[in-house]
C-alpha positions in Angstrom: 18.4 15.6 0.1 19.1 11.8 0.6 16.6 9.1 -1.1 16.0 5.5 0.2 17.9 2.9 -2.5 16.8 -0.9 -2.2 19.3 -2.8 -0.7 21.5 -5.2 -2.8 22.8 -8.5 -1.3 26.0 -7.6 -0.7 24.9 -4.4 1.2 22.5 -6.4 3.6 25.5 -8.6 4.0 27.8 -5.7 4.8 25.4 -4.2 7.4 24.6 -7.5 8.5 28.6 -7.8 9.6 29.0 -3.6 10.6 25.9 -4.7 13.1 26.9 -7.4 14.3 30.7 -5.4 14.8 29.1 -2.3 16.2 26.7 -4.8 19.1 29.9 -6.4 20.0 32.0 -3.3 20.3 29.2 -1.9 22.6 28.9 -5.0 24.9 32.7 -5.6 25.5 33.4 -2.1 25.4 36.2 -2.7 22.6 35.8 0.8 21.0 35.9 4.3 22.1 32.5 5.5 21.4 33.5 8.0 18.5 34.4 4.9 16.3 31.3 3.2 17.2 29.8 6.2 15.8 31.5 6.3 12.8 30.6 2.6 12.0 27.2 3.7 12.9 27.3 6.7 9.9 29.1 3.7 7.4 25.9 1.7 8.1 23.5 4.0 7.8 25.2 5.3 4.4 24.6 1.9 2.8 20.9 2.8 2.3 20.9 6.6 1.0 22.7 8.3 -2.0 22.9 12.3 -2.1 
Protein backbone atom coordinates (compact mmCIF):
# COMPACT_ATOMS: atom_id res chain seq x y z
CA UNK A 1 0.00 0.00 0.00
CA UNK A 2 1.51 3.45 -1.06
CA UNK A 3 0.91 6.61 1.41
CA UNK A 4 0.85 10.27 0.36
CA UNK A 5 4.49 11.97 1.60
CA UNK A 6 4.47 15.95 1.58
CA UNK A 7 6.47 17.18 -1.01
CA UNK A 8 9.93 18.67 -0.29
CA UNK A 9 11.29 21.64 -2.50
CA UNK A 10 13.50 19.88 -4.47
CA UNK A 11 10.74 17.26 -5.41
CA UNK A 12 8.19 20.00 -6.54
CA UNK A 13 11.11 21.30 -8.39
CA UNK A 14 11.86 17.92 -10.08
CA UNK A 15 8.16 17.42 -11.13
CA UNK A 16 7.96 20.86 -11.91
CA UNK A 17 10.91 20.10 -14.77
CA UNK A 18 9.53 16.03 -15.60
CA UNK A 19 6.12 18.14 -16.35
CA UNK A 20 7.16 20.60 -18.10
CA UNK A 21 9.53 17.63 -20.18
CA UNK A 22 6.63 15.25 -20.45
CA UNK A 23 4.06 18.50 -22.07
CA UNK A 24 6.72 19.20 -24.51
CA UNK A 25 7.46 15.58 -25.45
CA UNK A 26 3.61 15.25 -26.11
CA UNK A 27 3.18 18.55 -28.23
CA UNK A 28 6.30 18.04 -30.61
CA UNK A 29 5.95 14.47 -30.58
CA UNK A 30 9.73 14.02 -29.44
CA UNK A 31 9.11 10.64 -27.56
CA UNK A 32 7.68 7.34 -28.30
CA UNK A 33 4.82 7.13 -26.09
CA UNK A 34 6.28 4.25 -23.82
CA UNK A 35 8.98 6.79 -22.49
CA UNK A 36 6.45 9.38 -21.96
CA UNK A 37 4.99 6.87 -19.88
CA UNK A 38 7.76 6.03 -17.97
CA UNK A 39 8.44 9.73 -17.15
CA UNK A 40 4.83 9.73 -16.21
CA UNK A 41 5.47 6.61 -13.38
CA UNK A 42 8.99 8.76 -12.31
CA UNK A 43 6.57 11.72 -11.57
CA UNK A 44 4.08 10.18 -10.03
CA UNK A 45 6.67 8.13 -7.64
CA UNK A 46 7.89 11.50 -6.23
CA UNK A 47 4.77 11.65 -4.05
CA UNK A 48 4.32 7.87 -2.60
CA UNK A 49 6.67 5.54 -0.65
CA UNK A 50 5.75 1.65 -0.36
Amino acid sequence: MYRYIPPSKKNLEEALHLFEEIIKNIELSGLNLSVIVLKVLRLSRLYTIK
